[in-house]
C-alpha beads as a LAMMPS data file, in Angstrom:
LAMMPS data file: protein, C-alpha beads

213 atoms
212 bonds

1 atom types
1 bond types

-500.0 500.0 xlo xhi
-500.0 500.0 ylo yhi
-500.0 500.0 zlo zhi

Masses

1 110.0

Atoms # bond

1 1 1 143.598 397.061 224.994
2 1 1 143.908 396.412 220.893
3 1 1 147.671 396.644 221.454
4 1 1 147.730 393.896 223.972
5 1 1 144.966 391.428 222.137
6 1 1 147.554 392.113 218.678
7 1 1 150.865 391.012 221.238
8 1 1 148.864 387.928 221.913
9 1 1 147.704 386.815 218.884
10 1 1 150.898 387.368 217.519
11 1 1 152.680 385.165 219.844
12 1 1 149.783 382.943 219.318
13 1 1 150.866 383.022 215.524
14 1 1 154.697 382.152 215.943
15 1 1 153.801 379.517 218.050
16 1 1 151.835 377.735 215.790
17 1 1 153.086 374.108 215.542
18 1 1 153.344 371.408 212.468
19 1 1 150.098 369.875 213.413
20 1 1 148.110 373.183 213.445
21 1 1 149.649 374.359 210.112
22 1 1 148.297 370.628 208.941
23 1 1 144.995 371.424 209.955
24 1 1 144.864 375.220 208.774
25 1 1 145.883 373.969 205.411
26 1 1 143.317 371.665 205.076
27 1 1 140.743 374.376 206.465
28 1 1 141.749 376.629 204.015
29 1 1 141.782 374.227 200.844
30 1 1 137.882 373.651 202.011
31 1 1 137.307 377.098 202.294
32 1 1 139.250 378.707 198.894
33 1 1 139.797 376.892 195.439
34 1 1 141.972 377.690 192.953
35 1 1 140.595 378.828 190.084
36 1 1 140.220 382.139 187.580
37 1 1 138.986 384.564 189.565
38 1 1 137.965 387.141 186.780
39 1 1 136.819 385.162 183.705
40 1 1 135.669 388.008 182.101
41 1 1 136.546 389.916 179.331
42 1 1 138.008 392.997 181.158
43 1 1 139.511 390.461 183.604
44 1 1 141.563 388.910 180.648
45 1 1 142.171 392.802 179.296
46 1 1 143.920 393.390 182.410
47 1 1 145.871 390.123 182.520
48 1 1 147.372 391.218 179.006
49 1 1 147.610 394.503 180.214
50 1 1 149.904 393.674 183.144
51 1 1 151.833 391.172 181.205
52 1 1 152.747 393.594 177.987
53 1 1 154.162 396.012 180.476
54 1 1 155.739 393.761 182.455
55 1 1 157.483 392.838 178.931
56 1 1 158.007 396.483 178.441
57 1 1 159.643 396.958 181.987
58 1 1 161.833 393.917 181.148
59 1 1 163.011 395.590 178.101
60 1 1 163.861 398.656 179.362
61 1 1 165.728 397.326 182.508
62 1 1 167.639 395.641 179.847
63 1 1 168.678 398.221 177.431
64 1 1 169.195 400.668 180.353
65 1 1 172.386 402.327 181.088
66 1 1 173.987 402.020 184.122
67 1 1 174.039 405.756 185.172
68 1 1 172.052 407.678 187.199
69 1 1 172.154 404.295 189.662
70 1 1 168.663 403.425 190.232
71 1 1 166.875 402.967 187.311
72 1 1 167.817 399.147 186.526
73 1 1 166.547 398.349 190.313
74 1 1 163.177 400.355 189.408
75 1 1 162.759 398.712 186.597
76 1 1 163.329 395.570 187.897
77 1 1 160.831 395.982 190.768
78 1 1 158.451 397.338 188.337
79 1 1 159.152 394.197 186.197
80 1 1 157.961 391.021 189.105
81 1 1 155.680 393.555 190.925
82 1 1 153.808 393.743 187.331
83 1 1 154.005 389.625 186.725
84 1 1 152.780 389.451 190.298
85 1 1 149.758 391.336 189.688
86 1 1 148.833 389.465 186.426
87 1 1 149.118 386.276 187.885
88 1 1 147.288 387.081 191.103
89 1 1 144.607 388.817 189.339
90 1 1 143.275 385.659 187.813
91 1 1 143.941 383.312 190.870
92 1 1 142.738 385.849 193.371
93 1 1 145.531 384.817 196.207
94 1 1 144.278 387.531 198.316
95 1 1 141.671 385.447 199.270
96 1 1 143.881 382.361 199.911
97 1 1 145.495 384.656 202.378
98 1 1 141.916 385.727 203.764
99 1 1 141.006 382.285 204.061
100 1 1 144.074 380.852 205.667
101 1 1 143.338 383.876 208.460
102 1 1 140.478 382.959 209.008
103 1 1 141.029 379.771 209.627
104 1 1 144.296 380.760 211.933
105 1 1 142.093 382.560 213.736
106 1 1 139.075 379.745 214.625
107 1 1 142.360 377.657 215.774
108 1 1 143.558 380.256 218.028
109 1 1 140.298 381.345 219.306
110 1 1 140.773 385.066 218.424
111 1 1 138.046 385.077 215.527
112 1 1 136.131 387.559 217.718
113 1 1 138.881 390.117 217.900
114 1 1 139.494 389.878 214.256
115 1 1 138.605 393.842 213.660
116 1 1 141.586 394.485 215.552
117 1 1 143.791 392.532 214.064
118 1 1 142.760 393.439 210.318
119 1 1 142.782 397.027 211.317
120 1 1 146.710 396.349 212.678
121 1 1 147.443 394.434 209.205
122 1 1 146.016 397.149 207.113
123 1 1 147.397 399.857 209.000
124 1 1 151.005 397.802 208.640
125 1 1 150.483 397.045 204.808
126 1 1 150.245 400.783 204.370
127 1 1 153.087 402.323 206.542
128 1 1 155.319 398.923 204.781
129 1 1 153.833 400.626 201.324
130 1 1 154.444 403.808 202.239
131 1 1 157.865 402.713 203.412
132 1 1 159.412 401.187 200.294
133 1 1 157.790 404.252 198.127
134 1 1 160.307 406.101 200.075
135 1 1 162.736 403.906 199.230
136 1 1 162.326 403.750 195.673
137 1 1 162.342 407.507 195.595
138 1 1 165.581 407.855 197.019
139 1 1 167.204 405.146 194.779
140 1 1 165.584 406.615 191.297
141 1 1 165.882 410.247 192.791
142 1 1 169.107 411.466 190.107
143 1 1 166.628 410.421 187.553
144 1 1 163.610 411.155 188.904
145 1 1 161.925 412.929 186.227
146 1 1 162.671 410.212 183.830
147 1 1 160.698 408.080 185.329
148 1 1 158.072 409.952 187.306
149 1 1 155.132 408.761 185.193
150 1 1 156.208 404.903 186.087
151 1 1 156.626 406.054 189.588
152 1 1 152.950 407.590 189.776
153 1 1 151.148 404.379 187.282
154 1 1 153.182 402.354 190.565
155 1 1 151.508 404.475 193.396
156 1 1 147.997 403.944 191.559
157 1 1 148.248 400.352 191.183
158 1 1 149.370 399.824 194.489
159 1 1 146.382 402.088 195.858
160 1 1 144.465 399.979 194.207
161 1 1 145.566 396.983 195.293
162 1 1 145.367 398.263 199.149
163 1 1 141.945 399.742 198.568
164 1 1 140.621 396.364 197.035
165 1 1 142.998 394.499 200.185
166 1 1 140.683 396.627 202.851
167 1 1 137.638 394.936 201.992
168 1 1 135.152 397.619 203.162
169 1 1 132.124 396.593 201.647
170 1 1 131.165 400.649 201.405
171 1 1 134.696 400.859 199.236
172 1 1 133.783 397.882 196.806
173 1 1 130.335 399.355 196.170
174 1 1 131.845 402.560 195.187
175 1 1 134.373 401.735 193.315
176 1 1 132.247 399.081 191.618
177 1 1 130.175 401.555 190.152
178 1 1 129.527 402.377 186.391
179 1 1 131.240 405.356 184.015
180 1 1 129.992 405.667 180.673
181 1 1 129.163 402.047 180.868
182 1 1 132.893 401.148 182.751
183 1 1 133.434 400.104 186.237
184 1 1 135.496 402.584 188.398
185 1 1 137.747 399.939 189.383
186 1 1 138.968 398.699 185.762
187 1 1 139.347 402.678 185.004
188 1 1 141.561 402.832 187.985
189 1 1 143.370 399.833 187.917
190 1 1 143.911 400.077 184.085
191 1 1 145.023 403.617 184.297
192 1 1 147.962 402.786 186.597
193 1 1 149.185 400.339 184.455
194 1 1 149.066 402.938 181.266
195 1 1 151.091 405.156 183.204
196 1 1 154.013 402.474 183.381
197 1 1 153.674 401.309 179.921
198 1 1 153.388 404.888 178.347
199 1 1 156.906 405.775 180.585
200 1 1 158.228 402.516 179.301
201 1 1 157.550 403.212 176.168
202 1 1 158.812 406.621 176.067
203 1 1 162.361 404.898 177.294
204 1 1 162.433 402.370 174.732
205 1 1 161.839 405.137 172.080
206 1 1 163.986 407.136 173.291
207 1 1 167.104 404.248 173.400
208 1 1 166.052 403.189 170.139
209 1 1 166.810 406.948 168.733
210 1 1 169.880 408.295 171.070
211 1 1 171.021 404.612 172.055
212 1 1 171.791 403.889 175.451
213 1 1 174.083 406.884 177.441

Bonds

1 1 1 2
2 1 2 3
3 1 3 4
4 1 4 5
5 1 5 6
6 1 6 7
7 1 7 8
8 1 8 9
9 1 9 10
10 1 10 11
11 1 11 12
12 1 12 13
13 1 13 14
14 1 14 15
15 1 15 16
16 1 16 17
17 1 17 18
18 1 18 19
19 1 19 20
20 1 20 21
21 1 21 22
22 1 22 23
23 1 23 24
24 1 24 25
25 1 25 26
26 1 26 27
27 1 27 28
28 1 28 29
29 1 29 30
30 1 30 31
31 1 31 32
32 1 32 33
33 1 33 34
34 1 34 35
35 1 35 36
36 1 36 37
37 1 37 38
38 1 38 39
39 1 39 40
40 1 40 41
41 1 41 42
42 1 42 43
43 1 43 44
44 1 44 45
45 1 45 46
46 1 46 47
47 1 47 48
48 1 48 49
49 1 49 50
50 1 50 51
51 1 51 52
52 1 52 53
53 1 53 54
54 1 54 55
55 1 55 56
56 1 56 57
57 1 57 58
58 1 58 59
59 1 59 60
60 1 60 61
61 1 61 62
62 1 62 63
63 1 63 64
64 1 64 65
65 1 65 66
66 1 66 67
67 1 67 68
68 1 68 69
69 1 69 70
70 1 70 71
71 1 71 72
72 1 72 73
73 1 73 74
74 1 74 75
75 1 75 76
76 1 76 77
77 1 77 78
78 1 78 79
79 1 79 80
80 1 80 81
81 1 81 82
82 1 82 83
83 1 83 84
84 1 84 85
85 1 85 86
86 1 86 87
87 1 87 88
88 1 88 89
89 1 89 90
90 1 90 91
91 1 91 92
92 1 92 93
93 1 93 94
94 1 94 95
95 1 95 96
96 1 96 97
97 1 97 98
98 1 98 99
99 1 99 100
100 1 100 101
101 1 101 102
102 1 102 103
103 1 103 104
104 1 104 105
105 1 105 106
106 1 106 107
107 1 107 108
108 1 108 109
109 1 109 110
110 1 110 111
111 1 111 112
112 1 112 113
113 1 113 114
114 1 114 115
115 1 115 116
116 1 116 117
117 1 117 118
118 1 118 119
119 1 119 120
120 1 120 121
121 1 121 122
122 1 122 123
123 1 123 124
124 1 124 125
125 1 125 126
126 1 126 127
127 1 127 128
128 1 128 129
129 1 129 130
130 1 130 131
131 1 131 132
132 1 132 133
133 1 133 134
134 1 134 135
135 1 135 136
136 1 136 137
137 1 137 138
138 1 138 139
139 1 139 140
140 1 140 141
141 1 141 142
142 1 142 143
143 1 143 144
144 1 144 145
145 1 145 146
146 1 146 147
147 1 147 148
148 1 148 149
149 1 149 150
150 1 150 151
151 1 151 152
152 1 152 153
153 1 153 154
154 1 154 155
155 1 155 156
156 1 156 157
157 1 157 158
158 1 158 159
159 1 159 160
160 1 160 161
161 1 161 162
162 1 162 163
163 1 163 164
164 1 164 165
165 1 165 166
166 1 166 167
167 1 167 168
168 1 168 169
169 1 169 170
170 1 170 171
171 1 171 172
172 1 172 173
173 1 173 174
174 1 174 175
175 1 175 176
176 1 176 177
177 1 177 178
178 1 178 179
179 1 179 180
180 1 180 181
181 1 181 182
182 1 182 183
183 1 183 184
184 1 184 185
185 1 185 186
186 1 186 187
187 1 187 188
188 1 188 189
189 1 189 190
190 1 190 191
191 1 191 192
192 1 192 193
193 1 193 194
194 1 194 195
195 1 195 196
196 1 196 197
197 1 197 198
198 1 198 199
199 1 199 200
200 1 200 201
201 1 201 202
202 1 202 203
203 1 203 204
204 1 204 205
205 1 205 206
206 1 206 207
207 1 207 208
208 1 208 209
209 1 209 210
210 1 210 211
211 1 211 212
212 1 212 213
């Protein structure tokens, strides 16, 4: 029964025409806002955060060698999936996306079998995740160990990002609670990114020494 109400909706979706995605913009514009989503101070920590090792990841996609294959194309993923992050965290564009679903789904009439649908999206978001870890595995896998701490800083972040994309309100509660004074979900989200910038930094240091090989 969920399979067949997620076939319709998502023919319902491609055949959306130019005058519904006319009105669903203008639903959604009254509905989300652009503007910084975390003004606080460990909201602009974490923008810096994410941008200084996106800067690192730059550099060391730059001053990489070209052998084992790979490690450029992690880099480089590392490098706009970091940017991404640090813009998004301020201008909260998961809940543009929220918003223009919504909004899809009052058009189409299939607001009340929205559980179904977000379970489907979630459940694809994580086999897609999931999916391309696999991926990047493979292509970094002759130097692996290299680059294992960036690889495990990625797999936090990214459970992080899922966990927060969820939306359980149980799972924001929890992970919005206090240790030692800091909120579980800057400890987790900040610790992923340390992970990438200590690995980063290890690379650069280790360039700067040997030079590239």
């Amino acid at each position: 029964m969920c399979v067949g109400v997620n076939s319709a909706v998502v023919n319902d979706i491609l055949r959306i025409s130019w005058p519904d995605l006319q009105w669903i913009a203008n639903c959604t514009s009254d509905h989300w806002q652009a503007r910084i989503g975390d003004p606080s101070l460990m909201g602009w920590i974490t923008v810096f955060a994410y941008a200084l090792t996106c800067a690192l990841a730059v550099a060391v996609r730059r001053h990489l060698p070209r052998h084992p294959a790979g490690q450029r194309f992690f880099w480089s993923f590392l490098a706009l999936i970091l940017a991404f992050l640090a813009v998004n965290k301020q201008l909260d564009l998961q809940s543009l996306a929220t918003a223009a679903a919504r909004c899809t789904a009052q058009l189409q009439g299939w607001y009340g079998e929205r559980r179904g649908v977000q379970v489907t999206a979630i459940l694809s978001l994580i086999l897609l995740t999931g999916l391309y870890g696999l991926i990047l595995l493979w292509i970094i896998r002759k130097a692996f160990w290299q680059n294992a701490v960036a690889l495990a800083g990625l797999c936090a972040i990214l459970a992080f990002v899922l966990v927060r994309a969820v939306g359980f309100h149980h799972v924001d509660a929890l992970i919005g609670h206090d240790i030692a004074g800091l909120r579980i979900n800057w400890i987790l989200e900040l610790s992923g990114i340390s992970l990438v910038a200590v690995n980063a930094a290890a690379h650069l240091l280790h360039i700067r020494r040997d030079g590239p090989t």
